[in-house]
mmCIF file of the N, C-alpha and C atoms, coordinates in Angstrom:
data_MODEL
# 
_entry.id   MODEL 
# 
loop_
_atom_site.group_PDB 
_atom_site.id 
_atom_site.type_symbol 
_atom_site.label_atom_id 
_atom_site.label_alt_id 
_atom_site.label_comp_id 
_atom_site.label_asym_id 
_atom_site.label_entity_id 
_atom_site.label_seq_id 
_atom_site.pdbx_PDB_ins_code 
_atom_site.Cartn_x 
_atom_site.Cartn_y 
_atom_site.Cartn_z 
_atom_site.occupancy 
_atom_site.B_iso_or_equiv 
_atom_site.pdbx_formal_charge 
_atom_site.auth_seq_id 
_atom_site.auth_comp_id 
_atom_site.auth_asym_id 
_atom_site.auth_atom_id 
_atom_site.pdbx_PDB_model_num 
ATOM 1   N N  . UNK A 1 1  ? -19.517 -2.634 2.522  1.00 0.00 ? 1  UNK A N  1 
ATOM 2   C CA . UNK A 1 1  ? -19.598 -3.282 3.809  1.00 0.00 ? 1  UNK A CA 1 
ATOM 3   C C  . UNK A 1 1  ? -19.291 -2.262 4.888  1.00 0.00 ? 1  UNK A C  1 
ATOM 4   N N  . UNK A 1 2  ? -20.383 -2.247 5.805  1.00 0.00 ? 2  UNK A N  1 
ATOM 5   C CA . UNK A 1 2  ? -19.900 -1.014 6.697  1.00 0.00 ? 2  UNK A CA 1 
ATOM 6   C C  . UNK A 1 2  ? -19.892 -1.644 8.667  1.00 0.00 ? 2  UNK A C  1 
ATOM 7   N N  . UNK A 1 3  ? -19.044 -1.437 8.849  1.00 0.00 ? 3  UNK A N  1 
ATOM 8   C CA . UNK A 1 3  ? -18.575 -2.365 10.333 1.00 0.00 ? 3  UNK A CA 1 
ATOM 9   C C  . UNK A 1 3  ? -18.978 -1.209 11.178 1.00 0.00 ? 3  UNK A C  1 
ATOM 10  N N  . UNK A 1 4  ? -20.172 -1.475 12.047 1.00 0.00 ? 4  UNK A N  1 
ATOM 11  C CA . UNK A 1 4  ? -20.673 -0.500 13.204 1.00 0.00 ? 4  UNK A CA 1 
ATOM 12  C C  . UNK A 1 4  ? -20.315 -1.001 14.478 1.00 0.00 ? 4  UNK A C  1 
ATOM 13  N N  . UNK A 1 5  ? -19.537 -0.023 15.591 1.00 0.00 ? 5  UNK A N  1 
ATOM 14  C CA . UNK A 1 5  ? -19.498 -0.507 16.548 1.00 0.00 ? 5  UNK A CA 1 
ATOM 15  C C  . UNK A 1 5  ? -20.132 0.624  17.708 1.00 0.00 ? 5  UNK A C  1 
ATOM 16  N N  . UNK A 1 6  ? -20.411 -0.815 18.194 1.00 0.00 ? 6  UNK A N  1 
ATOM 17  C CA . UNK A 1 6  ? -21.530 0.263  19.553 1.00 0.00 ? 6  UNK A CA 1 
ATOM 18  C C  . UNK A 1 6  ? -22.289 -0.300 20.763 1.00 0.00 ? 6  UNK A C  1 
ATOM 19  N N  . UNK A 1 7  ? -22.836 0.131  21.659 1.00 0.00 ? 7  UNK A N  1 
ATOM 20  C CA . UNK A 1 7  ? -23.100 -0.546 22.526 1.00 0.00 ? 7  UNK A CA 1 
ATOM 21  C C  . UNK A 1 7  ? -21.813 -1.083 23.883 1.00 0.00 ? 7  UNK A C  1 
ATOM 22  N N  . UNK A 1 8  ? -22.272 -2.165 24.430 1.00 0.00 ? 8  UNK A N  1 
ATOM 23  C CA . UNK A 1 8  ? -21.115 -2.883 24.953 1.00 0.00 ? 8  UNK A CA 1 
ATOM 24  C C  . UNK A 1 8  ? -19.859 -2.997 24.593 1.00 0.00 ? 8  UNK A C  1 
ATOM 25  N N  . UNK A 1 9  ? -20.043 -3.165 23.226 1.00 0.00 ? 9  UNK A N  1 
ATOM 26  C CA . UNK A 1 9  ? -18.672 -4.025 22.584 1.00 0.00 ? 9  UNK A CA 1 
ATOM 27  C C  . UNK A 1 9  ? -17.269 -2.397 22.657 1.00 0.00 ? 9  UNK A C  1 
ATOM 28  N N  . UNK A 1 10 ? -18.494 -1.343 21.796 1.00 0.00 ? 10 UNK A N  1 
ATOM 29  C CA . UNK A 1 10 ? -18.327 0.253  21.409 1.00 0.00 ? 10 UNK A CA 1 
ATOM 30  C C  . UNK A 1 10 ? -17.238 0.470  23.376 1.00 0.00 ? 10 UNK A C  1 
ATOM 31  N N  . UNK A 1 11 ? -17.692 0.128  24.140 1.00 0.00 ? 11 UNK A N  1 
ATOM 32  C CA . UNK A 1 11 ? -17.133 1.087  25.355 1.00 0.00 ? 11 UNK A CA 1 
ATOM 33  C C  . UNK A 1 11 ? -15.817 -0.026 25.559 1.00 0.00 ? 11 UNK A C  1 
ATOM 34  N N  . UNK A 1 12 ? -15.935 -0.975 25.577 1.00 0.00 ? 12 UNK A N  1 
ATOM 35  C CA . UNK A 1 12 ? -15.235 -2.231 25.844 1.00 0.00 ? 12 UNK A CA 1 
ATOM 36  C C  . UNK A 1 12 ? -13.723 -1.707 25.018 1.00 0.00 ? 12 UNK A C  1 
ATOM 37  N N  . UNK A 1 13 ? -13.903 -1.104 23.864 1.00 0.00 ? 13 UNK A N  1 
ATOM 38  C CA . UNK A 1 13 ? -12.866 -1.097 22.871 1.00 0.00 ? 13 UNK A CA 1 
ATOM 39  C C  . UNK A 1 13 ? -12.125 0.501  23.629 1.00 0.00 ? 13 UNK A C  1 
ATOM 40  N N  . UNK A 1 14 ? -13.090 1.391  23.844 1.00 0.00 ? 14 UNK A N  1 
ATOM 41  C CA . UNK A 1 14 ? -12.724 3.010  24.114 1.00 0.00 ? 14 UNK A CA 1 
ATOM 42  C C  . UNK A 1 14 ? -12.089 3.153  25.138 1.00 0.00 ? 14 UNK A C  1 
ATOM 43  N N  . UNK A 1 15 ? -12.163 2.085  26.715 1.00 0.00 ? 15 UNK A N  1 
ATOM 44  C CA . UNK A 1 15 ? -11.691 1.664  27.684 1.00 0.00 ? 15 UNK A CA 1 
ATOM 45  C C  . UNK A 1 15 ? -10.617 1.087  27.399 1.00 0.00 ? 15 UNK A C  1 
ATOM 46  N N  . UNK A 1 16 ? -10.151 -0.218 26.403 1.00 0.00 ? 16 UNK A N  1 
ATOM 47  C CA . UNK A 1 16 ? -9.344  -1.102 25.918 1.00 0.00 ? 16 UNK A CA 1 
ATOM 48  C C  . UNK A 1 16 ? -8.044  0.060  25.665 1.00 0.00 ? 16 UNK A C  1 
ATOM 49  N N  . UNK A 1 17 ? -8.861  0.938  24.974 1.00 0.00 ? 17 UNK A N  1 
ATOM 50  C CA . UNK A 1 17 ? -7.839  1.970  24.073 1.00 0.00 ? 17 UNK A CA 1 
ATOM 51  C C  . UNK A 1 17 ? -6.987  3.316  24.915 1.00 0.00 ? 17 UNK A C  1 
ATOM 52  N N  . UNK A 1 18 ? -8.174  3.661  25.943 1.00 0.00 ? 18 UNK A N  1 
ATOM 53  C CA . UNK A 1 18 ? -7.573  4.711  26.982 1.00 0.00 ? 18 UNK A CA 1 
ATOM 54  C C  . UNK A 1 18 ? -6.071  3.440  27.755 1.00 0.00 ? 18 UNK A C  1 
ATOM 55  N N  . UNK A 1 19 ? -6.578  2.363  28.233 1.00 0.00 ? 19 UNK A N  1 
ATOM 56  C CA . UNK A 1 19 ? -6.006  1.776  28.847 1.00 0.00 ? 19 UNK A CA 1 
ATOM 57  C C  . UNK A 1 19 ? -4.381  1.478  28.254 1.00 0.00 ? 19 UNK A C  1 
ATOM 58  N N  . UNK A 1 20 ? -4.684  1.468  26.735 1.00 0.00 ? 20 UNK A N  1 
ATOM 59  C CA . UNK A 1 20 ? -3.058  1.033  25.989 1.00 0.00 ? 20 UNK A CA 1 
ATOM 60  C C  . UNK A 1 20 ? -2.296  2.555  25.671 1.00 0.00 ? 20 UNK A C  1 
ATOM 61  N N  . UNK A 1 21 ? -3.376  3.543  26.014 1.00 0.00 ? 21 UNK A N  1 
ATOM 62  C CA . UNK A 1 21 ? -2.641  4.896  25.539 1.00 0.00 ? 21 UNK A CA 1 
ATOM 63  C C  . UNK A 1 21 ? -1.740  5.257  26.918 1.00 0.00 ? 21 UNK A C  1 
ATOM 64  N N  . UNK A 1 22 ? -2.829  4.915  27.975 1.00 0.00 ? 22 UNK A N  1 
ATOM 65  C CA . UNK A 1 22 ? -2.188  5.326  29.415 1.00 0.00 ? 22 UNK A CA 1 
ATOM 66  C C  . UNK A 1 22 ? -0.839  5.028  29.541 1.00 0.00 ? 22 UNK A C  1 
ATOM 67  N N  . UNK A 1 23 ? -0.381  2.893  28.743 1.00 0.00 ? 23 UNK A N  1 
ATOM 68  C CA . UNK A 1 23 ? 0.171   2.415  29.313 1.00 0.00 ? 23 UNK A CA 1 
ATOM 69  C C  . UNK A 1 23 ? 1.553   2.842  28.686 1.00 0.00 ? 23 UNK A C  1 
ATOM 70  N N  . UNK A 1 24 ? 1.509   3.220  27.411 1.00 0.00 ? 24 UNK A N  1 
ATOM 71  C CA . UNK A 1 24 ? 2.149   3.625  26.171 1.00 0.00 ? 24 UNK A CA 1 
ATOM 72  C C  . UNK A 1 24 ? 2.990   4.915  26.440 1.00 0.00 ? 24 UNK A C  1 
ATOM 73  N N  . UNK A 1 25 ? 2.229   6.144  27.138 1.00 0.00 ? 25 UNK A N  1 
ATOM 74  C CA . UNK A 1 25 ? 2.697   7.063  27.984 1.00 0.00 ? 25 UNK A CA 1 
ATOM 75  C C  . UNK A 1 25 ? 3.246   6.969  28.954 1.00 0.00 ? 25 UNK A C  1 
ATOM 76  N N  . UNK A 1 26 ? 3.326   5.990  29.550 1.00 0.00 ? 26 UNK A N  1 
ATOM 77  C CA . UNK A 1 26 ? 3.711   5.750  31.058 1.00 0.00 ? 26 UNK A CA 1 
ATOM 78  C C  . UNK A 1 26 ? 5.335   4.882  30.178 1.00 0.00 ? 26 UNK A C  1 
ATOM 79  N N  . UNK A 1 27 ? 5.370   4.143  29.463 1.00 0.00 ? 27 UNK A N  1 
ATOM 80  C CA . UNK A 1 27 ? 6.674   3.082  29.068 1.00 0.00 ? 27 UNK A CA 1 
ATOM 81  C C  . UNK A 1 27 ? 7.879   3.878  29.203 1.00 0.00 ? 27 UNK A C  1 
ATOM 82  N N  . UNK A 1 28 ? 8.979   3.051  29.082 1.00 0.00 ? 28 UNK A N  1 
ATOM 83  C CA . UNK A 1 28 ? 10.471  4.181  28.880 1.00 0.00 ? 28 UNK A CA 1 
ATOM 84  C C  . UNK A 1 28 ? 11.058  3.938  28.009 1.00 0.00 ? 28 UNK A C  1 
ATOM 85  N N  . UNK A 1 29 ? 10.344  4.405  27.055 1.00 0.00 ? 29 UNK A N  1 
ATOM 86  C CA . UNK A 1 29 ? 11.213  4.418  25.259 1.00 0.00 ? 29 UNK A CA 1 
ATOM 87  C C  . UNK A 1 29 ? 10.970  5.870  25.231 1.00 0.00 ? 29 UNK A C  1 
ATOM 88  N N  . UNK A 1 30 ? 11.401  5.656  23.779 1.00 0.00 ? 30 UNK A N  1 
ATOM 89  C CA . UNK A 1 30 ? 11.350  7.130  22.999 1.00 0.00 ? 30 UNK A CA 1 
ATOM 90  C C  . UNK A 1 30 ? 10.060  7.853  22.835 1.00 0.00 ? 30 UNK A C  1 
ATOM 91  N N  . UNK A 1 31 ? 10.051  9.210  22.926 1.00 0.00 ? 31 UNK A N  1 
ATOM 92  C CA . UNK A 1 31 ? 8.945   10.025 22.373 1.00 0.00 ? 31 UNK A CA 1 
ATOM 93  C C  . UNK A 1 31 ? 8.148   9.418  20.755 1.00 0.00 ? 31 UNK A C  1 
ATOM 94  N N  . UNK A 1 32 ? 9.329   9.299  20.029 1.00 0.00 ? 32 UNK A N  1 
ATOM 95  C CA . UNK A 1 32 ? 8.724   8.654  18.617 1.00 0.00 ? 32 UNK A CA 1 
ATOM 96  C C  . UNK A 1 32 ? 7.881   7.699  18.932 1.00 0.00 ? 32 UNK A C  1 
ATOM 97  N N  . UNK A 1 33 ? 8.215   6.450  19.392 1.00 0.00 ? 33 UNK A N  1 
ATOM 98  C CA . UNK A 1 33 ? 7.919   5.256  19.645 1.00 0.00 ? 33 UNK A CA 1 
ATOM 99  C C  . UNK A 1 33 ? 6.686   5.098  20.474 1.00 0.00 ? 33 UNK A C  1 
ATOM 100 N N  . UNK A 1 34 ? 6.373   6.448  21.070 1.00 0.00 ? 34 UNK A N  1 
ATOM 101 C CA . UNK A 1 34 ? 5.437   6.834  21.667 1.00 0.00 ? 34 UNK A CA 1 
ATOM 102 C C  . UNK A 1 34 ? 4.108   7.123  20.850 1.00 0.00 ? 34 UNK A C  1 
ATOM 103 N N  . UNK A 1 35 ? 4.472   8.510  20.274 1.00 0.00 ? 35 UNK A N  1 
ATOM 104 C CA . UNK A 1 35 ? 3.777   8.876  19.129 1.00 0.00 ? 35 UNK A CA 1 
ATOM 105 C C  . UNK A 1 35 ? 2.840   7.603  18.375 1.00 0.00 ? 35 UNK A C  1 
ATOM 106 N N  . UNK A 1 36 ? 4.051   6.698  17.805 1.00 0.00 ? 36 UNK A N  1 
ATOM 107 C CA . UNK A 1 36 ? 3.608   5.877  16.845 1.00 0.00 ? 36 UNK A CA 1 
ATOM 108 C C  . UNK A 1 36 ? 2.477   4.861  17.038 1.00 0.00 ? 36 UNK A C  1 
ATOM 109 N N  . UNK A 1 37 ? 2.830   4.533  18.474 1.00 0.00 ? 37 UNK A N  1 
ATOM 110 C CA . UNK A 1 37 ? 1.843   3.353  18.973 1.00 0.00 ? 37 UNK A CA 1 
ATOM 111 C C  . UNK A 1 37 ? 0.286   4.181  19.584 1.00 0.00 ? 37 UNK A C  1 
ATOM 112 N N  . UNK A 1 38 ? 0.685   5.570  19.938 1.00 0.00 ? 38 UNK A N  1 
ATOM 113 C CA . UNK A 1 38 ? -0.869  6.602  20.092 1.00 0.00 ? 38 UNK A CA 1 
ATOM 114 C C  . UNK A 1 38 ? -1.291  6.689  18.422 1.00 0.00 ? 38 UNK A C  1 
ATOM 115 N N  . UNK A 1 39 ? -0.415  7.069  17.644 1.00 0.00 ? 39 UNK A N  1 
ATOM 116 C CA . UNK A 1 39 ? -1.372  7.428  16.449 1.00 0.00 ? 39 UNK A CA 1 
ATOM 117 C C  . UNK A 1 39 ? -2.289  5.802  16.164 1.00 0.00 ? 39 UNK A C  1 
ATOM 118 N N  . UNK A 1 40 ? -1.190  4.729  16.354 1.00 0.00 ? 40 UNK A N  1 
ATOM 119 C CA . UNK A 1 40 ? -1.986  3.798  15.438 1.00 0.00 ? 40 UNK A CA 1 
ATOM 120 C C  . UNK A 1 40 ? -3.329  3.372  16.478 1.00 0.00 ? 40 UNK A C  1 
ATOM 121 N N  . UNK A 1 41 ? -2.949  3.123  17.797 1.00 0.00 ? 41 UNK A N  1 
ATOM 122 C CA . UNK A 1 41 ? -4.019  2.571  18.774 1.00 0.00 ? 41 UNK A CA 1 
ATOM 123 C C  . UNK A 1 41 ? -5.645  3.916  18.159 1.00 0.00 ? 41 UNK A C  1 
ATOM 124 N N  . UNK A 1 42 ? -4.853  5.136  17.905 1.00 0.00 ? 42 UNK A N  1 
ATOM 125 C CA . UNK A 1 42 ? -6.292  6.173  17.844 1.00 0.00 ? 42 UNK A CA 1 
ATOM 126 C C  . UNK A 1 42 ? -6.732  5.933  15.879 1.00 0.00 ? 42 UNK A C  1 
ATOM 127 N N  . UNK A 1 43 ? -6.144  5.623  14.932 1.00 0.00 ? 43 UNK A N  1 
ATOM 128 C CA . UNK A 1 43 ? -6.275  5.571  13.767 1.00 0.00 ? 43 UNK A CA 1 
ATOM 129 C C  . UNK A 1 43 ? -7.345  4.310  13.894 1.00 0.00 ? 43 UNK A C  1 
ATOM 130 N N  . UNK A 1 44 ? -6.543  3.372  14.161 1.00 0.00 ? 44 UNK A N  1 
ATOM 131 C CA . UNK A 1 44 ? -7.028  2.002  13.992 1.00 0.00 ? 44 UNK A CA 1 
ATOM 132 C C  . UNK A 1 44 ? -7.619  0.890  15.388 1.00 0.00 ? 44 UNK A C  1 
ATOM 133 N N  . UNK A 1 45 ? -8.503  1.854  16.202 1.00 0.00 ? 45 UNK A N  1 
ATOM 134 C CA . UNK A 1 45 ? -9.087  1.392  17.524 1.00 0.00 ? 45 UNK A CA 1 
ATOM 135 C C  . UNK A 1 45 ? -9.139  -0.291 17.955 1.00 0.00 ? 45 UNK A C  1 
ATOM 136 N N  . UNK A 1 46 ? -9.137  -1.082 17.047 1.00 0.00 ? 46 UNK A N  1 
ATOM 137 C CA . UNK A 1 46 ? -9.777  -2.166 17.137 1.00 0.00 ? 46 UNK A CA 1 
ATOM 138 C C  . UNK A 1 46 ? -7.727  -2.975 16.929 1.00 0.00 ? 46 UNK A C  1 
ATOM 139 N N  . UNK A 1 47 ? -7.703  -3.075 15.886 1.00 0.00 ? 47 UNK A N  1 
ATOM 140 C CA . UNK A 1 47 ? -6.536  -3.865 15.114 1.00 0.00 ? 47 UNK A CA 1 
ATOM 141 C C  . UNK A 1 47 ? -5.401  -2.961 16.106 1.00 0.00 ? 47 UNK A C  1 
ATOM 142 N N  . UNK A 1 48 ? -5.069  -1.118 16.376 1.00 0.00 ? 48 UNK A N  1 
ATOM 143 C CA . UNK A 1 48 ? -4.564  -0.924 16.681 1.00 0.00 ? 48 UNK A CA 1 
ATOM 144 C C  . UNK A 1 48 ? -4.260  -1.436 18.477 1.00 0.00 ? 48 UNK A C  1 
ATOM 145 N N  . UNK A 1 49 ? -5.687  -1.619 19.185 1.00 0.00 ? 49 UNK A N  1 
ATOM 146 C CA . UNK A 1 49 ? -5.081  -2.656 20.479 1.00 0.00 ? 49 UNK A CA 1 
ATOM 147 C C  . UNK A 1 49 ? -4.536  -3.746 20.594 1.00 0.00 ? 49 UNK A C  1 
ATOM 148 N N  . UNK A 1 50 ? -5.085  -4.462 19.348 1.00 0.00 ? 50 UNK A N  1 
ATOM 149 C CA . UNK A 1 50 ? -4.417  -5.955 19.265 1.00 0.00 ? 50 UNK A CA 1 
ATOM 150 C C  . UNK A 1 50 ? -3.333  -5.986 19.344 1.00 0.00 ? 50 UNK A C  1 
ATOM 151 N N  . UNK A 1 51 ? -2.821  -5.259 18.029 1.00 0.00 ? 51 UNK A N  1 
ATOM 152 C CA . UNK A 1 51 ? -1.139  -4.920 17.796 1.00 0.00 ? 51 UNK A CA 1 
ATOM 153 C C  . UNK A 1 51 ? -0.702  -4.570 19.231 1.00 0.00 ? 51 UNK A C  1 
ATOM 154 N N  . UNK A 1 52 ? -1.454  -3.415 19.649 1.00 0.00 ? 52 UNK A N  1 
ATOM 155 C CA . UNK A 1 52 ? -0.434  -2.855 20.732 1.00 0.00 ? 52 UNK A CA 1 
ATOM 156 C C  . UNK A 1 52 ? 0.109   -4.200 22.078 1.00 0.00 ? 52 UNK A C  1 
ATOM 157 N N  . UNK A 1 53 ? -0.976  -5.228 22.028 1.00 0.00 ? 53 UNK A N  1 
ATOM 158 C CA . UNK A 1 53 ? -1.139  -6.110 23.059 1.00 0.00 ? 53 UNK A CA 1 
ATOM 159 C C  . UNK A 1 53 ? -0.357  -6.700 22.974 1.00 0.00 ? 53 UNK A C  1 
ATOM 160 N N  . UNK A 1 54 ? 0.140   -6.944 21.584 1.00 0.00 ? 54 UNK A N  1 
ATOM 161 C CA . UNK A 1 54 ? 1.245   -8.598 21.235 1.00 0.00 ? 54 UNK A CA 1 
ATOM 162 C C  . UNK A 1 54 ? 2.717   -7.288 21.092 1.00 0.00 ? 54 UNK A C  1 
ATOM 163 N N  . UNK A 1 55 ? 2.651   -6.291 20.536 1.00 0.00 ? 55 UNK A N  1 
ATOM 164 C CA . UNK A 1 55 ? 3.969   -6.150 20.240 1.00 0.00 ? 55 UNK A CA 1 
ATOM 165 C C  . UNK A 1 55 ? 4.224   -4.293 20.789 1.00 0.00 ? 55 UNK A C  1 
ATOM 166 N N  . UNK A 1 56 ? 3.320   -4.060 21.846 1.00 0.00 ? 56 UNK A N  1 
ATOM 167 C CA . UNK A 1 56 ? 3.871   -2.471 22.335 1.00 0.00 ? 56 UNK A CA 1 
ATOM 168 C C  . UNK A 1 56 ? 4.881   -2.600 23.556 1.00 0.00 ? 56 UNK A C  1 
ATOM 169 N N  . UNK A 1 57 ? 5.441   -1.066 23.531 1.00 0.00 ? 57 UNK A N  1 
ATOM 170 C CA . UNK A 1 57 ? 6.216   -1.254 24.293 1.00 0.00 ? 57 UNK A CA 1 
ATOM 171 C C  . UNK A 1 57 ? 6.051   -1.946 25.623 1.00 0.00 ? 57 UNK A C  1 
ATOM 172 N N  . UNK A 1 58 ? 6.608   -2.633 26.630 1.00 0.00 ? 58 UNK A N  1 
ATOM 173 C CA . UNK A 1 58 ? 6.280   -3.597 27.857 1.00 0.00 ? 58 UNK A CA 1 
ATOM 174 C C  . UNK A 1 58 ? 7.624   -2.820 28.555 1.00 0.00 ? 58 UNK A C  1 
ATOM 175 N N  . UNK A 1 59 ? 7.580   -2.571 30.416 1.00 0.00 ? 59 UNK A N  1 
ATOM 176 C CA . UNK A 1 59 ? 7.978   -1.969 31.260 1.00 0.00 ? 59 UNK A CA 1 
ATOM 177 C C  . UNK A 1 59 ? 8.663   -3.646 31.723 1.00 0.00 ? 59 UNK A C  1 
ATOM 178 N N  . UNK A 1 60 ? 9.565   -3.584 32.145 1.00 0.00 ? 60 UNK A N  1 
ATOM 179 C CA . UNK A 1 60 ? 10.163  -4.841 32.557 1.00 0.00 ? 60 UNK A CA 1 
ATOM 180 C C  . UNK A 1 60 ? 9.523   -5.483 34.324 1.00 0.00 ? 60 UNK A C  1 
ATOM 181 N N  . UNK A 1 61 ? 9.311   -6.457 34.069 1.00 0.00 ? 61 UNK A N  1 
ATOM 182 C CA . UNK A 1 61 ? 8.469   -6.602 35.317 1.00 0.00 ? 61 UNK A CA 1 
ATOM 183 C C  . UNK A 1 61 ? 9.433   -6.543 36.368 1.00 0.00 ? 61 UNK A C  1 
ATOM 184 N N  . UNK A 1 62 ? 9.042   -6.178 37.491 1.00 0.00 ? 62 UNK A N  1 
ATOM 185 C CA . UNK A 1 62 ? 10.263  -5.952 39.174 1.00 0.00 ? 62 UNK A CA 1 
ATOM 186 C C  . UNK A 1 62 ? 9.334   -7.224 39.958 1.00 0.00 ? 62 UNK A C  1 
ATOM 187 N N  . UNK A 1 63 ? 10.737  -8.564 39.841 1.00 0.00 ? 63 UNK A N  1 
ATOM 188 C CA . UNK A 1 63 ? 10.126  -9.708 40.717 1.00 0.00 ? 63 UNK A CA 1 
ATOM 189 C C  . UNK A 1 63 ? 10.911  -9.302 42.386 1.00 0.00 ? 63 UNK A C  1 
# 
């Protein structure tokens, strides 16, 4: 079974992914913690944004 991505969906994800790396770099944790959530978002493009969406690091919001 071979899963092709491309087109629309293909830029949608590469955008998705710059966007969680940016945000991931920008957080105030650890370098590790850093690392970990770039390797997996770049290993695993698809599953790795999801994850990052529900459980990466989050900047505390200023109300």
């Amino acid at each position: 079974m071979v899963i092709e991505v491309g087109g629309i969906f293909g830029i949608l994800i590469l955008v998705g992914d710059i966007y969680a790396i940016l945000n991931t770099v920008q957080a105030r944790t650890t370098l590790g913690v850093k690392a970990a959530w770039i390797a997996a978002i770049l290993l695993l493009p698809v599953a790795g944004l999801i994850a990052w969406y529900f459980f990466g690091p989050r900047e505390p919001k200023v109300s």
